[in-house]
TORROBA-976277 format. One record per atom (N, C-alpha, C): residue number from 1; atom name; x, y, z. Coordinates in steps of 0.001 Angstrom, whole numbers, always signed. Example, Ala and Ser with C-alpha at 12.3 -4.5 7.8 and 13.67 -1.06 7.14 Angstrom:
fitor->1, koltor->N, px->+13190, py->-5690, pz->+7800
fitor->1, koltor->CA, px->+12300, py->-4500, pz->+7800
fitor->1, koltor->C, px->+13200, py->-3300, pz->+7800
fitor->2, koltor->N, px->+12850, py->-2250, pz->+7080
fitor->2, koltor->CA, px->+13670, py->-1060, pz->+7140
fitor->2, koltor->C, px->+12900, py->+30, pz->+7870
END
This chain:
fitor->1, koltor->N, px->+842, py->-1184, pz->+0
fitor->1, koltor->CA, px->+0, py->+0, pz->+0
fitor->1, koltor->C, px->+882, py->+1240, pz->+0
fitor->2, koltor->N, px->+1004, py->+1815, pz->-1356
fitor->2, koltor->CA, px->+1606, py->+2782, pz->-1457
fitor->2, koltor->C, px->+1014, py->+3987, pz->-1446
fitor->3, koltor->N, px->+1367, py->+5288, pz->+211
fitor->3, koltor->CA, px->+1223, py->+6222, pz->+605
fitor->3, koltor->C, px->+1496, py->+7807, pz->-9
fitor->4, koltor->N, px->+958, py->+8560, pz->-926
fitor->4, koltor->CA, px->+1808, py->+10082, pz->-1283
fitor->4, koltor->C, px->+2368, py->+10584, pz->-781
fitor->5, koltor->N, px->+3855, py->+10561, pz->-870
fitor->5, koltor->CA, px->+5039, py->+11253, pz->-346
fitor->5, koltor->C, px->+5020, py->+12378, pz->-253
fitor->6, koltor->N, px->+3934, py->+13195, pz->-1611
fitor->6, koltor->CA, px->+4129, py->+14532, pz->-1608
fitor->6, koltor->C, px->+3027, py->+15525, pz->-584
fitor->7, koltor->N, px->+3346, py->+16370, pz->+35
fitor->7, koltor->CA, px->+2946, py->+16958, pz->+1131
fitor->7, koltor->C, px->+3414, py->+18692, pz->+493
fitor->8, koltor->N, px->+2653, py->+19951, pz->+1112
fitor->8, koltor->CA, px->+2432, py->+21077, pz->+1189
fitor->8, koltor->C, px->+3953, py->+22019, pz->+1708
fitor->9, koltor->N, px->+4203, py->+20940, pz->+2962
fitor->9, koltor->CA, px->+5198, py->+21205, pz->+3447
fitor->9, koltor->C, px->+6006, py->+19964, pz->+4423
fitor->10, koltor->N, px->+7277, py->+20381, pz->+4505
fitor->10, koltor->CA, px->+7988, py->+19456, pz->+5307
fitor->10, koltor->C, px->+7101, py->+19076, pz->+6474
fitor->11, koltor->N, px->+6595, py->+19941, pz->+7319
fitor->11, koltor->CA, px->+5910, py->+19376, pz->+8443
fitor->11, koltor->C, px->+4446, py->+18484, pz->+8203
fitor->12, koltor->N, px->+3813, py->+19041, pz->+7026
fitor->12, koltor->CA, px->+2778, py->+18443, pz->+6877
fitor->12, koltor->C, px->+3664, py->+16843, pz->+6605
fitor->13, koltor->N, px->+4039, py->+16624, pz->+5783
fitor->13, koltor->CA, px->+4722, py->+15296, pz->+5597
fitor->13, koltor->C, px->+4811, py->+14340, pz->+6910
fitor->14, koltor->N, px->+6091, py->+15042, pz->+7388
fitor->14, koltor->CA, px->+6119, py->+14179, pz->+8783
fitor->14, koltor->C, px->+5132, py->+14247, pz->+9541
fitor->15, koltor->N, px->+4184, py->+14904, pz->+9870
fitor->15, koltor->CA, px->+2436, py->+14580, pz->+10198
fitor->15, koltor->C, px->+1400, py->+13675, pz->+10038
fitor->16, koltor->N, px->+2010, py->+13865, pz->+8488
fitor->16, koltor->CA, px->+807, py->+12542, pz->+7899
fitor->16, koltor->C, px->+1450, py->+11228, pz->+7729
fitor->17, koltor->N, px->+2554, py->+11085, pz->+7887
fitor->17, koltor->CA, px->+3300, py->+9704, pz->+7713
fitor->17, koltor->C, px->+3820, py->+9080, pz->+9357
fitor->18, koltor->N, px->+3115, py->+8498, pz->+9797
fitor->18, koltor->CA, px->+3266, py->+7952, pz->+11319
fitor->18, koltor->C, px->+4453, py->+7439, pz->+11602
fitor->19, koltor->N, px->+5093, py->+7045, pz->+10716
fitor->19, koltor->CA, px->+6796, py->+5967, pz->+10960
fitor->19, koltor->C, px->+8116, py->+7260, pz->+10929
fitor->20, koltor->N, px->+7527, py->+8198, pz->+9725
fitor->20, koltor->CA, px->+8438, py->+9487, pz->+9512
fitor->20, koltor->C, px->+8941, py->+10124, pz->+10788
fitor->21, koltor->N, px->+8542, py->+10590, pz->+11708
fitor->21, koltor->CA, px->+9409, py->+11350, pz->+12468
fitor->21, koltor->C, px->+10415, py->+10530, pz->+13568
fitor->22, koltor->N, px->+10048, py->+9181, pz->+13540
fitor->22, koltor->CA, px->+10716, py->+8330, pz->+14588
fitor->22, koltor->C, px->+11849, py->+7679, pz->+13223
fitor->23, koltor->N, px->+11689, py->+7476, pz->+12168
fitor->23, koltor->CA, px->+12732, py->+7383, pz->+11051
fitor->23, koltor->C, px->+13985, py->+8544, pz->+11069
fitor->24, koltor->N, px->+12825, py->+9581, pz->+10889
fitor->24, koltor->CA, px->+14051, py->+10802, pz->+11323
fitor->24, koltor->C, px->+14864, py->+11134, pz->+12187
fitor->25, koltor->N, px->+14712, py->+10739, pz->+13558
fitor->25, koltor->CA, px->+15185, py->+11168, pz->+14603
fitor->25, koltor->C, px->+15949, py->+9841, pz->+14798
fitor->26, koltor->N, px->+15943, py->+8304, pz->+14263
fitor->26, koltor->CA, px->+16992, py->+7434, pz->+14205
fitor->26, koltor->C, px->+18282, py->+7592, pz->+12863
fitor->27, koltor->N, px->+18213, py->+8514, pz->+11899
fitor->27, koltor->CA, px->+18892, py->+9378, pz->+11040
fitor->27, koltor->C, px->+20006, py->+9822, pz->+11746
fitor->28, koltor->N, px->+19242, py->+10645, pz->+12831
fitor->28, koltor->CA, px->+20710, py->+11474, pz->+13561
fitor->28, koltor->C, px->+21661, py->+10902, pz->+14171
fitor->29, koltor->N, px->+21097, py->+9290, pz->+14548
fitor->29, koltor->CA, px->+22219, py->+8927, pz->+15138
fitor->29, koltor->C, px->+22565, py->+8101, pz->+14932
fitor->30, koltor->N, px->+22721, py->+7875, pz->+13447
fitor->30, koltor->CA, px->+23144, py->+6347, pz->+12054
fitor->30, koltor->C, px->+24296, py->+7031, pz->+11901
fitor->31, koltor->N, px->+25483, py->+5995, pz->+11717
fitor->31, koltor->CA, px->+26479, py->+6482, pz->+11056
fitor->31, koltor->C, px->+26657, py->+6664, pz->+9804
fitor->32, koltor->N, px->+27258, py->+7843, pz->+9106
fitor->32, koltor->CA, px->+27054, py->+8069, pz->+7613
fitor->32, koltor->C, px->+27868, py->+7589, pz->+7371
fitor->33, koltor->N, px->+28647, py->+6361, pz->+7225
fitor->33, koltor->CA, px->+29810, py->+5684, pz->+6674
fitor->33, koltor->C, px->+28771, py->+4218, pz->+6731
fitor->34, koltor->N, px->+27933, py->+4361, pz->+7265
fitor->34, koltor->CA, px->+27572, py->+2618, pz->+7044
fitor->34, koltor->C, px->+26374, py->+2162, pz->+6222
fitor->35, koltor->N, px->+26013, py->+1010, pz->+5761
fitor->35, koltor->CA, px->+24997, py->+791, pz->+4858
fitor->35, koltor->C, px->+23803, py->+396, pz->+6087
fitor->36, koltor->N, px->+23001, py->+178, pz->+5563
fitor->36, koltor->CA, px->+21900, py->-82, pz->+6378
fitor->36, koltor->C, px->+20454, py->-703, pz->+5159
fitor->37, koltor->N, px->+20329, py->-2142, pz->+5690
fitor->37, koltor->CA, px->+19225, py->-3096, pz->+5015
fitor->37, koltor->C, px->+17870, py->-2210, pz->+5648
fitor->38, koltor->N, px->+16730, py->-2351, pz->+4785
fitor->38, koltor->CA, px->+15075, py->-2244, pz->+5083
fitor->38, koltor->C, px->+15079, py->-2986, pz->+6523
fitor->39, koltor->N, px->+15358, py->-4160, pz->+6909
fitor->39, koltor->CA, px->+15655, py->-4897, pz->+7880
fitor->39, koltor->C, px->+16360, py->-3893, pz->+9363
fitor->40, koltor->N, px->+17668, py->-3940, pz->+8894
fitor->40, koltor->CA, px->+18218, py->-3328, pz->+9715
fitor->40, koltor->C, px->+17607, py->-2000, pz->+10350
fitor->41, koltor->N, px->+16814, py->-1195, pz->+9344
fitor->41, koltor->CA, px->+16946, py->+298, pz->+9446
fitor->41, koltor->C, px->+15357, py->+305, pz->+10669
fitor->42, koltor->N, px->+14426, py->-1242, pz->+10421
fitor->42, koltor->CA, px->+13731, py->-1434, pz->+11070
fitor->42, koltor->C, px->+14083, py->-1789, pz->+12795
fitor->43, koltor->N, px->+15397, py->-2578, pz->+12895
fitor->43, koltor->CA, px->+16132, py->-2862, pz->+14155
fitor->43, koltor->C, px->+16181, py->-1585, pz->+15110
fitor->44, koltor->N, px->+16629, py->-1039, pz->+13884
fitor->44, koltor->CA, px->+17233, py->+890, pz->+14500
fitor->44, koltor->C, px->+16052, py->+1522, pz->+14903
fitor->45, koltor->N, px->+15159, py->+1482, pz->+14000
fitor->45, koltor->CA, px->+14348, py->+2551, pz->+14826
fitor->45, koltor->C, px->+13529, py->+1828, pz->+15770
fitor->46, koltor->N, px->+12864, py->+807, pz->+15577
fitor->46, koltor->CA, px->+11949, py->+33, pz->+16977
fitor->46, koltor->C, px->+10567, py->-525, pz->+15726
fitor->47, koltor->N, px->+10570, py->-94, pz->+14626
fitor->47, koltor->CA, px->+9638, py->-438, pz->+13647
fitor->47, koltor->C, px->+9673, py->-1676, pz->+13174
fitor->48, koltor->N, px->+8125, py->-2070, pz->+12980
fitor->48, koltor->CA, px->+8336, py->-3398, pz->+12860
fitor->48, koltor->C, px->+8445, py->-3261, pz->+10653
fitor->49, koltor->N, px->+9146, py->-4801, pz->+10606
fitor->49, koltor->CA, px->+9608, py->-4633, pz->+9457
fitor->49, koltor->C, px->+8558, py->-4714, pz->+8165
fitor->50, koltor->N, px->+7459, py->-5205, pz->+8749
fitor->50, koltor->CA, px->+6236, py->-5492, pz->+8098
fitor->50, koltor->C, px->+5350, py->-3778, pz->+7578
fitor->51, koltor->N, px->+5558, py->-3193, pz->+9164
fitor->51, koltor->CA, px->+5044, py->-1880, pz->+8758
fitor->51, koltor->C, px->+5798, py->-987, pz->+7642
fitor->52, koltor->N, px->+7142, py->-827, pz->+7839
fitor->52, koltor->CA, px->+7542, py->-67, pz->+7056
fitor->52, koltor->C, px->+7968, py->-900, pz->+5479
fitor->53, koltor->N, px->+7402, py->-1867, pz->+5267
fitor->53, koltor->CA, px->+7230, py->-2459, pz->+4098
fitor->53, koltor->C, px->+5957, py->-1220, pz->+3434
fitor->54, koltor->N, px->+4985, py->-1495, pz->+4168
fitor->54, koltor->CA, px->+3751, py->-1454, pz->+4066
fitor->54, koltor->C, px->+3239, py->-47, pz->+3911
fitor->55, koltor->N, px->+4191, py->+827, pz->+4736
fitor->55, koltor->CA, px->+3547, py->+2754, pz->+4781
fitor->55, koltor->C, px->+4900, py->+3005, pz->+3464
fitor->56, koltor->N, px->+5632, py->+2377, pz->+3232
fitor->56, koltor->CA, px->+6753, py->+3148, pz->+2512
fitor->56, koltor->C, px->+7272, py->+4465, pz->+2747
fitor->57, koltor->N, px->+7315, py->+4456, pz->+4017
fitor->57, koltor->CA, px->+8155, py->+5820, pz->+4793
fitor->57, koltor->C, px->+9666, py->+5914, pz->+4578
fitor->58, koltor->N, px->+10012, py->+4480, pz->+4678
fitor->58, koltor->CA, px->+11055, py->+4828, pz->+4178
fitor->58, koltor->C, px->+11337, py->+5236, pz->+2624
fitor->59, koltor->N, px->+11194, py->+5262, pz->+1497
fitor->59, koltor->CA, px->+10674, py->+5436, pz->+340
fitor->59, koltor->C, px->+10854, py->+6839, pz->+626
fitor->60, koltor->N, px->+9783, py->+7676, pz->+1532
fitor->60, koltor->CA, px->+9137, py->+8460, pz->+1685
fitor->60, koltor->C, px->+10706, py->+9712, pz->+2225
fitor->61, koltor->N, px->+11447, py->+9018, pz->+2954
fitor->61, koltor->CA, px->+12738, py->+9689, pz->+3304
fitor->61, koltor->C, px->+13907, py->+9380, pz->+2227
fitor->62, koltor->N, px->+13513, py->+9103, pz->+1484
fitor->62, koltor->CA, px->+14721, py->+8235, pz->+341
fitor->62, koltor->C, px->+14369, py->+9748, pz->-598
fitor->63, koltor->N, px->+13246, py->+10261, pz->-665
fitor->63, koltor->CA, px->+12418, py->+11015, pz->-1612
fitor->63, koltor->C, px->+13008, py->+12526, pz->-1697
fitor->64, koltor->N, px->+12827, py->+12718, pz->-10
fitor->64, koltor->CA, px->+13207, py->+14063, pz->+762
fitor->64, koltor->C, px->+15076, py->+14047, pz->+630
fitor->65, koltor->N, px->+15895, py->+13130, pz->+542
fitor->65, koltor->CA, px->+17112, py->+13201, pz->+157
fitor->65, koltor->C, px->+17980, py->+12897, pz->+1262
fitor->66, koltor->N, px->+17037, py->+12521, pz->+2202
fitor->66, koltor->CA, px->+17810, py->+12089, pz->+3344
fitor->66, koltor->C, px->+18719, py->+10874, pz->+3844
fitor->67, koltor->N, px->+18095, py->+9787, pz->+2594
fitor->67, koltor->CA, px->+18888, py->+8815, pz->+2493
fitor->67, koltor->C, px->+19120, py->+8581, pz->+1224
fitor->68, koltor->N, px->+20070, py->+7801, pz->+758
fitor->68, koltor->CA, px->+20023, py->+7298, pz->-481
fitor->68, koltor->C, px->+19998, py->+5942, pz->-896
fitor->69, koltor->N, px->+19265, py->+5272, pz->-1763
fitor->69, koltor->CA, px->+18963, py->+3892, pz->-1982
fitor->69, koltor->C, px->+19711, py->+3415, pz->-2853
fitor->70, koltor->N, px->+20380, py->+1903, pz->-2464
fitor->70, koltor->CA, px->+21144, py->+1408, pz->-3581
fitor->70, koltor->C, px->+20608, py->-306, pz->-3948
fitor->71, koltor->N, px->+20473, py->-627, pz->-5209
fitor->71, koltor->CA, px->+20548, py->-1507, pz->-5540
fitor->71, koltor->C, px->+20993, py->-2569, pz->-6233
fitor->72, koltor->N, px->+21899, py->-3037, pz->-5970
fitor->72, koltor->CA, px->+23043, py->-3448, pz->-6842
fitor->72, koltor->C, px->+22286, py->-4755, pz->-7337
fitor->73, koltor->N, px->+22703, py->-5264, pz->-8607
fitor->73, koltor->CA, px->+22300, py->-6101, pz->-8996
fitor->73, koltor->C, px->+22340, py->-7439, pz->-8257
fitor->74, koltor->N, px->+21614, py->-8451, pz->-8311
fitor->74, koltor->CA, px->+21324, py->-9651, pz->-7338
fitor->74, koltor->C, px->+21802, py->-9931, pz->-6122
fitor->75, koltor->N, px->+21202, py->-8322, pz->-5111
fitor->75, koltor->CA, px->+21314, py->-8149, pz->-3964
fitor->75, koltor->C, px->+20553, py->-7777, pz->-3552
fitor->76, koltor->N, px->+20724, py->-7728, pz->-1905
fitor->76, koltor->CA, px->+19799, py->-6963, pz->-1363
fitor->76, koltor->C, px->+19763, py->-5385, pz->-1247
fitor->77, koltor->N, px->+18513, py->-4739, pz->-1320
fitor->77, koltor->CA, px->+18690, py->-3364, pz->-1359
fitor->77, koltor->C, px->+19384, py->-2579, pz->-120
fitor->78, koltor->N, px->+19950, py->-1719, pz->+92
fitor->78, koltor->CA, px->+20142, py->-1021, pz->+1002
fitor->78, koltor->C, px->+20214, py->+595, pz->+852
fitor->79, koltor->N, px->+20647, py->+1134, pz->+2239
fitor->79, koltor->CA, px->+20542, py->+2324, pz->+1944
fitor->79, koltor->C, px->+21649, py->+2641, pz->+3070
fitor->80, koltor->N, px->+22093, py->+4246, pz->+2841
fitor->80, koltor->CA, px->+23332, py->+4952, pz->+3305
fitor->80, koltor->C, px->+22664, py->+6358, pz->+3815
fitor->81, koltor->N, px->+23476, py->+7311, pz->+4493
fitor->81, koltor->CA, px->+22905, py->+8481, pz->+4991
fitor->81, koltor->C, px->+23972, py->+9466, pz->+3640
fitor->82, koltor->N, px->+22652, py->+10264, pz->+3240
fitor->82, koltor->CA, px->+23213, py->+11015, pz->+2529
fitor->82, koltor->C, px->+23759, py->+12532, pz->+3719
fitor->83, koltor->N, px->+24805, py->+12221, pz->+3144
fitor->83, koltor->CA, px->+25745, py->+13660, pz->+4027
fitor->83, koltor->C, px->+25555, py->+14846, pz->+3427
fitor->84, koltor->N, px->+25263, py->+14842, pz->+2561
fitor->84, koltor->CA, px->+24793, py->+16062, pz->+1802
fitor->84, koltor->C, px->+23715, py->+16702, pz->+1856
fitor->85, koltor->N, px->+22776, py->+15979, pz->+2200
fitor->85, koltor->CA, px->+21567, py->+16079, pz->+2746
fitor->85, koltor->C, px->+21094, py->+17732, pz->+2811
fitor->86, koltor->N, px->+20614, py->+18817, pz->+2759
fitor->86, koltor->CA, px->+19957, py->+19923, pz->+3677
fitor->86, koltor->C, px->+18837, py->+19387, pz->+4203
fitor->87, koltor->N, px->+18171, py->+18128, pz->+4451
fitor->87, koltor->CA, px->+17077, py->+17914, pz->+4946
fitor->87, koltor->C, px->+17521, py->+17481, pz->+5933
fitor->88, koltor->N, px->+18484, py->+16663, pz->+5983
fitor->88, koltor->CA, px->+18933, py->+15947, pz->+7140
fitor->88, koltor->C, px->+19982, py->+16766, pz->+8216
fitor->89, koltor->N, px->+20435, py->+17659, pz->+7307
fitor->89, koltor->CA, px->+21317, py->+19224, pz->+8192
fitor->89, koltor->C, px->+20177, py->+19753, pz->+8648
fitor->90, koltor->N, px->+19092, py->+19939, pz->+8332
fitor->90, koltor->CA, px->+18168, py->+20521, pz->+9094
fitor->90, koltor->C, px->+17971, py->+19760, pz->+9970
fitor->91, koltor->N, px->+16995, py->+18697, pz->+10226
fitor->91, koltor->CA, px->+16545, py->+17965, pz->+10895
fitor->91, koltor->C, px->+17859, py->+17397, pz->+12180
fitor->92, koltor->N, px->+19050, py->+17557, pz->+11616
fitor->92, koltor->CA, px->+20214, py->+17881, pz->+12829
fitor->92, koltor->C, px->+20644, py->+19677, pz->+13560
fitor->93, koltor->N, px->+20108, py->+20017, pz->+12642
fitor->93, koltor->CA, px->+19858, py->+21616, pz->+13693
fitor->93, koltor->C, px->+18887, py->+21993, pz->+14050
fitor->94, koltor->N, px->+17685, py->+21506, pz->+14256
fitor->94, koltor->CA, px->+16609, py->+21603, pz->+14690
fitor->94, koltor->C, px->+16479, py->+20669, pz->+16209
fitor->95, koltor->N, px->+17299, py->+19561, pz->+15911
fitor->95, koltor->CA, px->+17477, py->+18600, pz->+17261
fitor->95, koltor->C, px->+18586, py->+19320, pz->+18079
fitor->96, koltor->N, px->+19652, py->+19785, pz->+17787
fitor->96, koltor->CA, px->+20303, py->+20735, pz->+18514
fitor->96, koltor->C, px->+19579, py->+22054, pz->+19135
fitor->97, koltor->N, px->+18942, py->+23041, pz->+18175
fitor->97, koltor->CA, px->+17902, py->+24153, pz->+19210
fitor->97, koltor->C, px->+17222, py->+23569, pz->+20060
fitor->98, koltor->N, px->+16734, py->+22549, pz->+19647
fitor->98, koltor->CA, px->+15675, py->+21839, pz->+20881
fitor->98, koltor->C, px->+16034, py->+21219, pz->+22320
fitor->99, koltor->N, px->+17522, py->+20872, pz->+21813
fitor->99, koltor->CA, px->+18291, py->+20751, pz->+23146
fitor->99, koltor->C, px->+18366, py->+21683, pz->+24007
fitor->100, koltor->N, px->+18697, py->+23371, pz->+23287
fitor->100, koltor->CA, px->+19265, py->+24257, pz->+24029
fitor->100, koltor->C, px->+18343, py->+24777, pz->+24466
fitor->101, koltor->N, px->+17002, py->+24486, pz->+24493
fitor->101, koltor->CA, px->+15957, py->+25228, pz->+24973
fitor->101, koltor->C, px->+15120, py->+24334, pz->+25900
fitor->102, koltor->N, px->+16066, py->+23052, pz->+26514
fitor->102, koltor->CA, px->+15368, py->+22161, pz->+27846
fitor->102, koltor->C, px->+16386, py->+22594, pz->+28728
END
């Protein structure tokens, strides 16, 4: 069951996609040197692997540029943290103000 990624705005997005903001906030603290399986990325955040088959949130962050998807031929898919990211530089300076203001 494939969900519309596209949203009004960044926040509307992570609003309407229930797996998205707990995806995001396990982002910040993935290492960008390592790969990471659909499987795995489910370990990391606490999601079960069935759901995020199923909402394609991850898809949904692959979209926004926050990760990048690879599929090499007769393998399994995975994915990496894009460092380049401004979505994901945001979403890491936005978790920093929020620190400085508890």
């Amino acid at each position: 069951m494939q969900r519309d990624s596209r949203a009004d705005s960044g926040w509307e997005f992570v609003a309407e996609h229930d797996s998205v903001a707990t995806i995001i906030d396990t982002l910040l603290d993935l290492d960008t040197d390592e790969t990471y399986t659909r499987s795995e990325l489910a370990d990391e955040t606490g999601i079960a692997l069935k759901t995020l088959h199923l909402m394609d949130d991850v898809d949904g962050v692959v979209e926004l540029g926050m990760l990048d998807k690879h599929h090499p031929e007769d393998e399994e898919i995975y994915y990496t943290l894009n460092a380049d990211s401004s979505v994901l530089e945001a979403a890491r300076e936005f978790e920093r103000a929020a620190e400085r203001t508890r």
